[in-house]
N, C-alpha and C positions, 0 to 999 in steps of 0.2 A: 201621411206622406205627401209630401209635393210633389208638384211634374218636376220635370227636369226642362227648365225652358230651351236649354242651348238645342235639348233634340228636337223639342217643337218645333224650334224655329227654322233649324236644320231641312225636318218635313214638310212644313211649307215653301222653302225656297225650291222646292223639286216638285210641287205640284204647277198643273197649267194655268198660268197667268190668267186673272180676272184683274177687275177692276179695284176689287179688295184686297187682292195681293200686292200691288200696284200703292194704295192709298200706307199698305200695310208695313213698307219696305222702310221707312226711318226707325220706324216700331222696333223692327227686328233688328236692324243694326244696334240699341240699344238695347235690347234684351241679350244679344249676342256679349256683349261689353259688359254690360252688368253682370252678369251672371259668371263667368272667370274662370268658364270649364277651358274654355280654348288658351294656347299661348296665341302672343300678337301677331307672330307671322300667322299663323293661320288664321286667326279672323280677320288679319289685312286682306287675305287672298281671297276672301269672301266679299268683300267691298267693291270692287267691278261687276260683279252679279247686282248687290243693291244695287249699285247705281241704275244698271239699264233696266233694270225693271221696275223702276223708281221713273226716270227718264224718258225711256225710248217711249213709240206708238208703239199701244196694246195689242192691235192687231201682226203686226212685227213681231213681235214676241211670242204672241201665239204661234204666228207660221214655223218660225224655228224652233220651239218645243215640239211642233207636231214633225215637221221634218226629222228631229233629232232622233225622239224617242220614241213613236207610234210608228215610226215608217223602218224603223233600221232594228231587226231582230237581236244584232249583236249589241245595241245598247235598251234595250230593254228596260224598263225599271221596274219589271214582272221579276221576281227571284229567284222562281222555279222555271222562268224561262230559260234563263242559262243553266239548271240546276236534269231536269228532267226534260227541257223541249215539250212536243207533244204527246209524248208517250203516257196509256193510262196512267203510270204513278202521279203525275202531276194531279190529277183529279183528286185522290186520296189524300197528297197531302194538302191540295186547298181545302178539303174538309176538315182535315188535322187542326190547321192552322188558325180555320176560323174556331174552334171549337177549343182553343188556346185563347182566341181571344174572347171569347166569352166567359171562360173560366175568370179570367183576366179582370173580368165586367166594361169592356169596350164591347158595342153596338156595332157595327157596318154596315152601310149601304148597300142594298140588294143590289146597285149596280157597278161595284168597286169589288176587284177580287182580291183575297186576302192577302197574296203574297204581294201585292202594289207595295213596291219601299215606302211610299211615304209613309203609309196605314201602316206598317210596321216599326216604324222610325215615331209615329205616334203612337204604337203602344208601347213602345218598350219606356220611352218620356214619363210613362204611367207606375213602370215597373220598380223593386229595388235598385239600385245602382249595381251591384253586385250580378245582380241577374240578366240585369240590360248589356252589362259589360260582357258577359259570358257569349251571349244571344249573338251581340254585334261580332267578336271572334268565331262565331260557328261561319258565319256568312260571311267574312273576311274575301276568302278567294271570289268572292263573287265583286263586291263591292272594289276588290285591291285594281277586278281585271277592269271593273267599269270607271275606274279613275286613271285608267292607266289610256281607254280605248278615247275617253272623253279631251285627257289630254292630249292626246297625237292630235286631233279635229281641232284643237285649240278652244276648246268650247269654256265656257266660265264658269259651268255645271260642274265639272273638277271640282274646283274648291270645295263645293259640298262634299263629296265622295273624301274627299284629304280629312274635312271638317270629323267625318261620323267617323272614319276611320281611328283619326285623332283621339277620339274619346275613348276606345276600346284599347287605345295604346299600340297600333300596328305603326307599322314602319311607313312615311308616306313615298309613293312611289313617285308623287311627280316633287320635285326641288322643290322647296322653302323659298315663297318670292323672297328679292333683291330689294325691296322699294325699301326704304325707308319707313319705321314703324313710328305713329302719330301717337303722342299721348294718349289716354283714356278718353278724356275728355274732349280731345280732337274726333275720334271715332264716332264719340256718339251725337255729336257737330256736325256732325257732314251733311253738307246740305246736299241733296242726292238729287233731287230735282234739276238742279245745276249741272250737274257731270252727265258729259254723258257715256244593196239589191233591195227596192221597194215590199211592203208585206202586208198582210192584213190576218192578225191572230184569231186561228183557230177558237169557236168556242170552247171549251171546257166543260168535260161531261163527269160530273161529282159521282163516284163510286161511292157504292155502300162501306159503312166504318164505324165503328165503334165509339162516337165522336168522347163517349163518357169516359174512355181509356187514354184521353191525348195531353200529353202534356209538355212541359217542358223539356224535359230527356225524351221522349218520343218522337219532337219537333229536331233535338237534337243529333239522334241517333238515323234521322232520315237522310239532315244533312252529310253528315259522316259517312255516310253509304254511298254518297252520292257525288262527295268531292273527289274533281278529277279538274284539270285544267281546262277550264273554261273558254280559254282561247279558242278552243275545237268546237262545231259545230253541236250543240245538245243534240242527242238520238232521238230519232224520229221512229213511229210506229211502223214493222215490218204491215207491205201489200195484203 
């Protein structure tokens, strides 16, 4: 079974800008394009994202991914942050979840915690189609509110959220750009080079679990428990 490249590529435009990200960015516009998961409006809306991080200073880009997403709780790209807050359950199900991806045969970083979208957005790329599409509508209300909170800030990070959402088949919350749609082979053309309350998260204390009982419907069945409209503040642990 293949990856699914459009999620790879998906999960890397939401990780923090390096120099490889940067080098990587024609790459992905072309992988985006080849591959033919997306309609044109939606990988057009992806094309202002390449550019600046194709473009801009590295450092620039960094400040505002960390501004965006490590400093504003309500955009998070933690899953169970909007899902559970700090409250024990989140513990549990990060063990859930790693213990999915293992089953999975995806490795992770002792220093990456499992609910991080991207490390999710790359395992499902791993997954059947069928089963990655299910996965992505369990987390729907999560992803709909973080494309929805991304687009108010105007931020270019939208796109992505439209993008994943796109593949699952949800409804996009922010409008279908206006621009005019480039051929195929204009897309993968693009000379990209040319265009151009503060927080600091709680560790995470992993409760004991049954990691051999976790699975898909488990992972499933937590979310479902747990959807409530995200707009509201995630519950915090009673004093």
């Amino acid at each position: 079974m293949d990856d699914n490249l459009t999620l790879k590529a998906l999960s890397r435009l939401l990780l923090y800008p390096e120099a490889a990200l940067q080098d990587a960015a024609p790459h992905l516009a072309e992988a985006l394009t080849e591959d033919g998961q997306l309609d044109a409006p939606t990988r057009l809306g992806l094309m202002p994202l390449l550019r600046s991080l194709a473009g801009e200073d590295l450092y620039d880009l960094q400040e505002a991914y960390v501004s965006l997403f490590d400093r504003t709780r309500r955009l998070s790209l933690h899953l169970f942050e909007h899902v559970h807050g700090e409250s024990r359950d989140r513990g549990q199900a990060m063990v859930d979840l790693a213990a999915l991806y293992a089953q999975g045969g995806l490795a992770i970083d002792a220093n990456e915690l499992p609910d991080f979208l991207p490390l999710f957005l790359e395992f499902l790329a791993t997954r059947p189609e069928a089963e990655a599409q299910g996965l992505l509508a369990d987390v729907d209300h999560i992803l709909a509110t973080l494309e929805e909170r991304l687009g108010e800030r105007g931020s270019l990070y939208a796109a992505v959220l439209t993008a994943v959402r796109h593949l699952a088949g949800a409804e996009a919350v922010l409008a279908p750009t206006q621009e005019p749609v480039p051929h195929t082979e204009d897309l993968a053309a693009l000379d990209l080079n040319a265009l151009d309350k503060e927080w600091e998260e709680t560790a995470v204390t992993f409760g004991p679990g049954d990691a051999a009982s976790c699975g898909v419907d488990r992972f499933r069945t937590q979310l479902r428990a747990a959807q409530r409209d995200v707009r509201h503040p995630a519950p915090q642990p009673a004093a």
